[in-house]
KEDO-637937 format. One line per 4 residues: number of its first residue (from 1); their letters; for each residue x, y negated, z of C-alpha. Coordinates in pm, whole numbers, plus 50000, padded with zeros to 5 digits. Example, Ala and Ser with C-alpha at 12.3 -4.5 7.8 and 13.67 -1.06 7.14 Angstrom:
1 = as = 51230,50450,50780 | 51367,50106,50714
***
This chain:
1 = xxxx = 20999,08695,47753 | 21076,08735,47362 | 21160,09049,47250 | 21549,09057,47056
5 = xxxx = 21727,09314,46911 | 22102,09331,47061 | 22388,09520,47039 | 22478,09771,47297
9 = xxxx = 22779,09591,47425 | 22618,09311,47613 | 22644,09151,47970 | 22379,09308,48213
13 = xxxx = 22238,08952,48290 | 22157,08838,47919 | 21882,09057,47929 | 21710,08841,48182
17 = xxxx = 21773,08496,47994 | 21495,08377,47728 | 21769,08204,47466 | 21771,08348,47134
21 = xxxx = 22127,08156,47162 | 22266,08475,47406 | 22097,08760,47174 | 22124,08896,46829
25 = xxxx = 22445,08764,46658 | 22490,08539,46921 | 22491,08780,47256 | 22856,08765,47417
29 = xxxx = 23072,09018,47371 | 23213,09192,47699 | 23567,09321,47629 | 23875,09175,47491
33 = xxxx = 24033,09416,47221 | 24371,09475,46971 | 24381,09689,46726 | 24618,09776,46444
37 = xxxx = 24572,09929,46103 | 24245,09814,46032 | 24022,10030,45775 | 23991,09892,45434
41 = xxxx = 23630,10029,45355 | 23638,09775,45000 | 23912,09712,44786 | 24226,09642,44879
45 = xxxx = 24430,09353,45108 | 24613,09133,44850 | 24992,09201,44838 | 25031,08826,44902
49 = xxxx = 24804,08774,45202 | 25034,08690,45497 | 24922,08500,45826 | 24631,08499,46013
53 = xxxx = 24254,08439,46021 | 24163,08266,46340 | 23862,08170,46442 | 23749,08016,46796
57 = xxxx = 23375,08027,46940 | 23106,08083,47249 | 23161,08344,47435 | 22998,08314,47786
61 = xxxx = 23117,08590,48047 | 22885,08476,48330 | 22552,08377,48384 | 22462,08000,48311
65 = xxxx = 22309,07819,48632 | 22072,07646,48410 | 21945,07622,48059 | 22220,07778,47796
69 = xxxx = 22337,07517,47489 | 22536,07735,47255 | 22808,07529,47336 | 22837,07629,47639
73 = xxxx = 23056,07972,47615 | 23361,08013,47756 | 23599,08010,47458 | 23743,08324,47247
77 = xxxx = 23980,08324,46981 | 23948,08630,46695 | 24219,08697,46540 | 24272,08908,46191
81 = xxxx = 24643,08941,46115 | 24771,09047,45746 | 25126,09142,45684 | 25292,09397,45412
85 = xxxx = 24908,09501,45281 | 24779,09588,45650 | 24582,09412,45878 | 24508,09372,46275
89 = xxxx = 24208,09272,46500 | 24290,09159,46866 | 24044,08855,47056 | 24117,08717,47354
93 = xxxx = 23955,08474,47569 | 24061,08100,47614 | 24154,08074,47986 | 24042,07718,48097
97 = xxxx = 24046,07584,48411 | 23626,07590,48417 | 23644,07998,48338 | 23954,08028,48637
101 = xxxx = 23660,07828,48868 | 23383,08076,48779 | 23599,08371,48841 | 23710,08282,49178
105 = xxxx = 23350,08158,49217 | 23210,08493,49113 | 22956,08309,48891 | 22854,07992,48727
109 = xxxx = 23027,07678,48903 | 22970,07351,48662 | 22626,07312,48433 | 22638,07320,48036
113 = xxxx = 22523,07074,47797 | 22203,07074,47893 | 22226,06943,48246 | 22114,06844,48509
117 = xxxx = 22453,06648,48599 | 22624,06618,48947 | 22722,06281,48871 | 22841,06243,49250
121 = xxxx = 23087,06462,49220 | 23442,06378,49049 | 23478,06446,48659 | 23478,06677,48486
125 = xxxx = 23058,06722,48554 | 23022,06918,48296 | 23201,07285,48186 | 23462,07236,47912
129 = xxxx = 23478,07551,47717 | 23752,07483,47480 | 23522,07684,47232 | 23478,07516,46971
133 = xxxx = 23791,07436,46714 | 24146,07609,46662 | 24474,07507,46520 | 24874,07503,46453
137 = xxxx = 25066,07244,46589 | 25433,07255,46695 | 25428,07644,46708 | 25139,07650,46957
141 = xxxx = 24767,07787,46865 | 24532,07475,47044 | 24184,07546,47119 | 23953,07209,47168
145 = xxxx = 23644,07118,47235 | 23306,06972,47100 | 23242,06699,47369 | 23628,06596,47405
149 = xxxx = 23820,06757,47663 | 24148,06951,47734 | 24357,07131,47527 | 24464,07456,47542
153 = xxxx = 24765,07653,47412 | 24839,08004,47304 | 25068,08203,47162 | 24989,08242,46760
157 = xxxx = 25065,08622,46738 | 24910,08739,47097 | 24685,08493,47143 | 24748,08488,47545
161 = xxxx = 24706,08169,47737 | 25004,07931,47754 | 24795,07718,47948 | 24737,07344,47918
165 = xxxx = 24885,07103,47655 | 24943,06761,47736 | 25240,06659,47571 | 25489,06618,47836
169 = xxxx = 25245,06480,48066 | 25201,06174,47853 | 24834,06246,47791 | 24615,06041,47986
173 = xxxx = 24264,06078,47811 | 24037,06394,47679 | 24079,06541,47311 | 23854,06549,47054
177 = xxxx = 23672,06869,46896 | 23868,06824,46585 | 24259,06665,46599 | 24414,06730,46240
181 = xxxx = 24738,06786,46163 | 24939,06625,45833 | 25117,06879,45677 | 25363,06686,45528
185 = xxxx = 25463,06486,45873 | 25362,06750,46132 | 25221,06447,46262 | 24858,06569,46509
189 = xxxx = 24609,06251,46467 | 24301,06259,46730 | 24089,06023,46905 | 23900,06055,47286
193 = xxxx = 23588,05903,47389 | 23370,05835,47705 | 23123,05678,47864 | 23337,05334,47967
197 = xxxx = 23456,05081,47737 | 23667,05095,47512 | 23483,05402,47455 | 23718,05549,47183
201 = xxxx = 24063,05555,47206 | 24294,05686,46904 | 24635,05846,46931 | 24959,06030,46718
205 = xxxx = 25190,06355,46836 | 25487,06424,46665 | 25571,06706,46514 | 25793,06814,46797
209 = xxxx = 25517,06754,47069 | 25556,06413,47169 | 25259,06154,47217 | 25432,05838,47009
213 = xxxx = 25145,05605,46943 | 24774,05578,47126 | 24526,05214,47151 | 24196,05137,47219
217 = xxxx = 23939,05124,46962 | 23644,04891,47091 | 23295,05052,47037 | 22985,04855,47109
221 = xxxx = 22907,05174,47363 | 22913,05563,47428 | 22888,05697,47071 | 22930,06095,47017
225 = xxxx = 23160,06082,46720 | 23267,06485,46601 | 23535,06444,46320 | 23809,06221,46192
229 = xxxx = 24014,06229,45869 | 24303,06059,45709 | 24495,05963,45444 | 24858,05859,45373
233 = xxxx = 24884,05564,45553 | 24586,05562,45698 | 24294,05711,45980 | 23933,05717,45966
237 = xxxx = 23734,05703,46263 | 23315,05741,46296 | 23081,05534,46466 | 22769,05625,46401
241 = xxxx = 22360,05550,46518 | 22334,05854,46733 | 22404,05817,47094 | 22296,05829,47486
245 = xxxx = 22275,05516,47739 | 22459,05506,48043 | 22146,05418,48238 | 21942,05683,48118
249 = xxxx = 22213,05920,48233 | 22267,05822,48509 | 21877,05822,48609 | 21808,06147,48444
253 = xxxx = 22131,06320,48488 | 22083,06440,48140 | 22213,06305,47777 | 21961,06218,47639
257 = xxxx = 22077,06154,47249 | 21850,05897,47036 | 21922,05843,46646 | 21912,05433,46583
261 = xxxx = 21780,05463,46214 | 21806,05075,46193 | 22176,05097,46296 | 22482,05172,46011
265 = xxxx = 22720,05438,45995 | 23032,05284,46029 | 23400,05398,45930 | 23688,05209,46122
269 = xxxx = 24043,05242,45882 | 24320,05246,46130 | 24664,05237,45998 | 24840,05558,46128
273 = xxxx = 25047,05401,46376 | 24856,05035,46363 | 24725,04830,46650 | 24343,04749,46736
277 = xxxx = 24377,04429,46509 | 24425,04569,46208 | 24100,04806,46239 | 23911,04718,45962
281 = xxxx = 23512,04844,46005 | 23299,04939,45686 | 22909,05022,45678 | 22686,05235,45542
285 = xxxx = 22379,05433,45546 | 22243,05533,45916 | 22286,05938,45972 | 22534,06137,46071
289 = xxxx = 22851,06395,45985 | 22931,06676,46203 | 23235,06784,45957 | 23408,06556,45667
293 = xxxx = 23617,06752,45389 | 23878,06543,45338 | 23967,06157,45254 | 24287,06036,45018
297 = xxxx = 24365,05688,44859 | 24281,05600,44560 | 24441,05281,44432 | 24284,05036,44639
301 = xxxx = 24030,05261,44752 | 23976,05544,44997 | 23771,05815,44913 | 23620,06041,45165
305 = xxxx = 23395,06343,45119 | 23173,06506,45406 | 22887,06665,45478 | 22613,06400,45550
309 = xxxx = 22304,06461,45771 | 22027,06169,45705 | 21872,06243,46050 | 22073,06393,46283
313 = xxxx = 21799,06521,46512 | 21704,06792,46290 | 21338,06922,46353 | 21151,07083,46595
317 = xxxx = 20870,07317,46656 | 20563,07304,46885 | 20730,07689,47081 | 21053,07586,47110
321 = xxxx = 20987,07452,47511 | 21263,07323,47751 | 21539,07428,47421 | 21346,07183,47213
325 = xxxx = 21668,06939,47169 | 21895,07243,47143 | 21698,07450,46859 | 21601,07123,46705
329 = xxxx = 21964,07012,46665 | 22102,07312,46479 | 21783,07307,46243 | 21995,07063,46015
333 = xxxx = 21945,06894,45713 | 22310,06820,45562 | 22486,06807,45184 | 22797,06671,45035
337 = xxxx = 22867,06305,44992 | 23105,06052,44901 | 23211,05729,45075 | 23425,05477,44912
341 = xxxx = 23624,05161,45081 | 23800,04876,44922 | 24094,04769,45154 | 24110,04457,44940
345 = xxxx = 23789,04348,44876 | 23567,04537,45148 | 23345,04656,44953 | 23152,05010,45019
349 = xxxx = 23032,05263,44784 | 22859,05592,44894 | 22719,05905,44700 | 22548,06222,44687
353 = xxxx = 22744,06475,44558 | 22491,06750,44593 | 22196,06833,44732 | 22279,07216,44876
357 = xxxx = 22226,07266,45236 | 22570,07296,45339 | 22834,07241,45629 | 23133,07382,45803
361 = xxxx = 23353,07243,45522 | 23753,07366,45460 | 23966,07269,45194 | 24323,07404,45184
365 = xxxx = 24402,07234,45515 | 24790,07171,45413 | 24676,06937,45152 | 24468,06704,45457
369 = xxxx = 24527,06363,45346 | 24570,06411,44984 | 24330,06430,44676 | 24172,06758,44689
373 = xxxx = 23960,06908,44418 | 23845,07176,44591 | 23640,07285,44949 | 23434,07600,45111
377 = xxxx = 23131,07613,45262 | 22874,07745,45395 | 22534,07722,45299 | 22233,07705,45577
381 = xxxx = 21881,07791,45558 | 21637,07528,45523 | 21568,07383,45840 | 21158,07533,45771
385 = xxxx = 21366,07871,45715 | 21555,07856,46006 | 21533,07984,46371 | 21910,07927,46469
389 = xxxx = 22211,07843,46309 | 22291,08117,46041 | 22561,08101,45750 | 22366,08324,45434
393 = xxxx = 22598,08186,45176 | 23005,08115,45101 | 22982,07777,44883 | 23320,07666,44680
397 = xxxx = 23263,07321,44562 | 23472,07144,44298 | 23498,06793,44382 | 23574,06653,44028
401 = xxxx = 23332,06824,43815 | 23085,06854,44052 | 23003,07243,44011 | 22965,07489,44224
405 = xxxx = 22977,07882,44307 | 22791,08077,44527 | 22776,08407,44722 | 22521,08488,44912
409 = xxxx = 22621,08731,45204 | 22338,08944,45174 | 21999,09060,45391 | 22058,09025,45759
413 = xxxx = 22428,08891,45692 | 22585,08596,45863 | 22903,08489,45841 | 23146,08233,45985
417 = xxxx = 23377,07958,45838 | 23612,08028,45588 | 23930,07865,45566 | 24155,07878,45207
421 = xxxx = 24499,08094,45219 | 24718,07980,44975 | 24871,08260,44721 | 25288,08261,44768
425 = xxxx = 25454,07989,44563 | 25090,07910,44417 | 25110,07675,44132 | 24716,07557,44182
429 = xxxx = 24519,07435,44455 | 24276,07686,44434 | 24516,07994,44359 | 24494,08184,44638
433 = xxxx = 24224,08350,44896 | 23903,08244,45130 | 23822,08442,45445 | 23533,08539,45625
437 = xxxx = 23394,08722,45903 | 23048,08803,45853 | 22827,09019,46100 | 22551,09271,46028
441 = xxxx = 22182,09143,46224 | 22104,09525,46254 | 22372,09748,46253 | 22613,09493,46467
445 = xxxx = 22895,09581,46272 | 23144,09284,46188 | 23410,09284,45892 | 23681,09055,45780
449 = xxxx = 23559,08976,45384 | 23848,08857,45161 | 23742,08628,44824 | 23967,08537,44538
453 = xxxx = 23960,08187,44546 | 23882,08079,44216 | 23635,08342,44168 | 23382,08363,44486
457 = xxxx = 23077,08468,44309 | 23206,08782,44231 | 23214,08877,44601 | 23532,08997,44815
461 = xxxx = 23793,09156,44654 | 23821,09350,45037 | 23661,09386,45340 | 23819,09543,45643
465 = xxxx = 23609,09661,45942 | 23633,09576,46263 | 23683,09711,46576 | 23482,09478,46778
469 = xxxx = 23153,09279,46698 | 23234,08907,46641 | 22946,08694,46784 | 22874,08387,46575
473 = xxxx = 23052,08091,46646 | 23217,07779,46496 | 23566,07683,46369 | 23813,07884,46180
477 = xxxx = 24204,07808,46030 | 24437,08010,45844 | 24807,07997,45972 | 25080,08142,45742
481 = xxxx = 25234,08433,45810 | 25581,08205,45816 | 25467,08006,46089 | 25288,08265,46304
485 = xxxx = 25610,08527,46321 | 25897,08242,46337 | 25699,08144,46656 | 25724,08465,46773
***
């Protein structure tokens, strides 16, 4: 078994699992904490910094019954809370129904990404997490999930479970990873997709929590779209060359996930609340985007900026064994583009924008749907660099110039999405701060880094230690300190 260096505070049974995915940064934390008055040991908390830093991810609490995908953890939410120049640390897990079976189970119950699948037994036949995004909507935190499945509420200050959201029962399908909200409407857009036709299916909440619009979208099959983004008026949804066949699944009780390089990427444009008739389809390049930045209209035009990987199925080593697909996957290739539709004439335009190795993309997430200027990053090793996933690098990208800054965590540093926090009664898009949890590789120590905004090259203005490690996981989202206590 490979040798790792972990932290102290670690499940008995990791120790017997070969998965650099359960060790390091990545082994599971065991204890759910909250903790007030956190110690500044850098600078100071901006006056003006008000809400919270959330950020969801894999936590597993018991053993896996067969080979670990970091995707797999049970969910837990982190939480760093800033009000009146002080801060607060409390996580708490995301109680799904999958975690509730394992607990009464005393162990594993359902397999992970990774299979084998029961496929005799009724859905779900695989373990929904609810790990993987987090957001506001209608005064209710809602953890989601990278495969589409339920949703999940809690409360925004405590973060305890408020179980199950389903919008008055009117939900009928699974969730995608990553519903976005329009600030402006309180409107929640998302899609769901499966394995039977019409494979996608694309619906609107209100702000006040009810489900007003959903349809079909016809796909041509299973596709394993991540993302969605919209505009105004309008909704774009992904179709893209990477997928699984129901056949093989169902003969090898595994999803198996093939990239179609002869195949386009595909955009549909779906009026907000429009019907399956006026979809209107664009194509481009084969490849693939995890996470898109942001898309507005221009004119006749829609503009959309993401972070584009040309082949999907990233690259693999000779040692990497039975986690081949896993470790292979994360070893990504992926930089900023631009795609560009004509809703009168159809035609297609697409871009580099830059050639940094970058994902996990934020721009101020109040201005979704809007031009935006300006995003955050974080920069990945090159895939030849690169064991797992690691962040080295907070990236602010301005999308009309075309520049860049850069600041590079530091030896043995990782850190974690960073959302944008916008400075009180801000008169710029960029005046305000980005936030960051980063984690030590040796020392296990994890802090809450704050960065002025328009200056992240000159590193955080504060960081705050924490009093729990923060394994490395995926999505983060700044809620203001307005919404967060009037929900209270």
């Amino acid at each position: 078994m490979t040798t790792y260096h972990d932290p102290p505070d670690r499940p008995a049974w990791v120790d017997e699992v070969d998965n650099p995915y359960l060790h390091g940064i990545y082994t599971p934390t065991i204890h759910e904490t909250t903790s007030h008055d956190l110690e500044v040991v850098e600078g100071e908390i901006p006056a003006g910094l008000c809400g919270a830093y959330l950020r969801n991810g894999p936590n597993p609490v018991h053993r896996p019954s067969n080979d670990y995908h970091w995707f797999d953890g049970d969910g837990m939410v982190h939480g760093v809370y800033f009000r009146d120049g002080r801060a607060s640390y409390r996580n708490r897990l995301v109680r799904t129904t999958g975690l509730a079976d394992e607990e009464r189970a005393g162990g594993a119950v359902l397999p992970g990404m990774m299979g084998p699948y029961d496929l005799e037994q009724p859905a779900p036949y695989i373990k929904d997490t609810a790990n993987t995004d987090i957001l506001l909507h209608n005064g209710q935190l809602l953890a989601t999930w990278y495969v589409a499945g339920e949703v999940y509420r809690l409360d925004p200050l405590t973060l305890d479970d408020r179980g199950r959201e389903n919008w008055g029962g009117a939900l009928r399908t699974n969730v995608s990873a990553h519903p976005k909200v329009d600030a402006r409407t309180g409107e929640l857009l998302y899609f769901s997709y499966g394995d039977e036709a019409p494979y996608m299916r694309y619906g609107v909440v209100s702000k006040d929590g009810k489900l007003r619009h959903e349809i079909p979208v016809e796909l041509p099959g299973p596709r394993l779209p991540h993302d969605l983004t919209f505009t105004e008026n309008y909704t774009i949804l992904h179709d893209f060359p990477l997928f699984h066949h129901v056949d093989e699944l169902q003969k090898t009780r595994h999803r198996i996930l093939r990239f179609h390089r002869d195949m386009p990427s595909r955009f549909a444009v779906v009026p907000r609340h429009g019907q399956p008739e006026e979809i209107r389809w664009f194509e481009f390049e084969a490849g693939y985007v995890l996470h898109m930045v942001n898309a507005w209209e221009d004119g006749d035009w829609i503009v959309m900026d993401g972070c584009y990987q040309p082949d999907p199925t990233g690259t693999r080593r000779s040692d990497d064994g039975v986690l081949a697909g896993m470790l292979g996957y994360f070893r990504m290739r992926s930089y900023l583009k631009r795609w560009r539709m004509n809703l009168v004439t159809g035609e297609c335009r697409e871009e580099a924008l830059d050639d940094l190795n970058v994902e996990f993309p934020l721009p101020d997430t109040a201005r979704y749907g809007q031009r935006t200027r300006y995003s955050y990053h974080q920069y990945l090793p090159l895939p030849d660099d690169l064991h797992t996933l690691e962040f080295h690098a907070l990236v602010r990208y301005d999308h009309e110039d075309g520049s860049c800054q850069r600041f590079d965590y530091g030896p043995g540093i990782s850190g974690n999405e960073s959302p944008f926090a916008p400075a009180p009664n801000a008169d710029s898009e960029d005046e305000g701060w980005v936030l960051s949890l980063v984690c030590d590789k040796q020392s296990f120590e994890s802090q809450c880094w704050i960065f002025d905004a328009r200056e992240i090259a000159r590193g955080p203005v504060a960081r705050l230690r924490l009093p729990a490690r923060v394994p490395a996981g995926f999505h983060a989202h700044w809620v203001s300190g307005e919404s967060i206590w009037a929900s209270a």
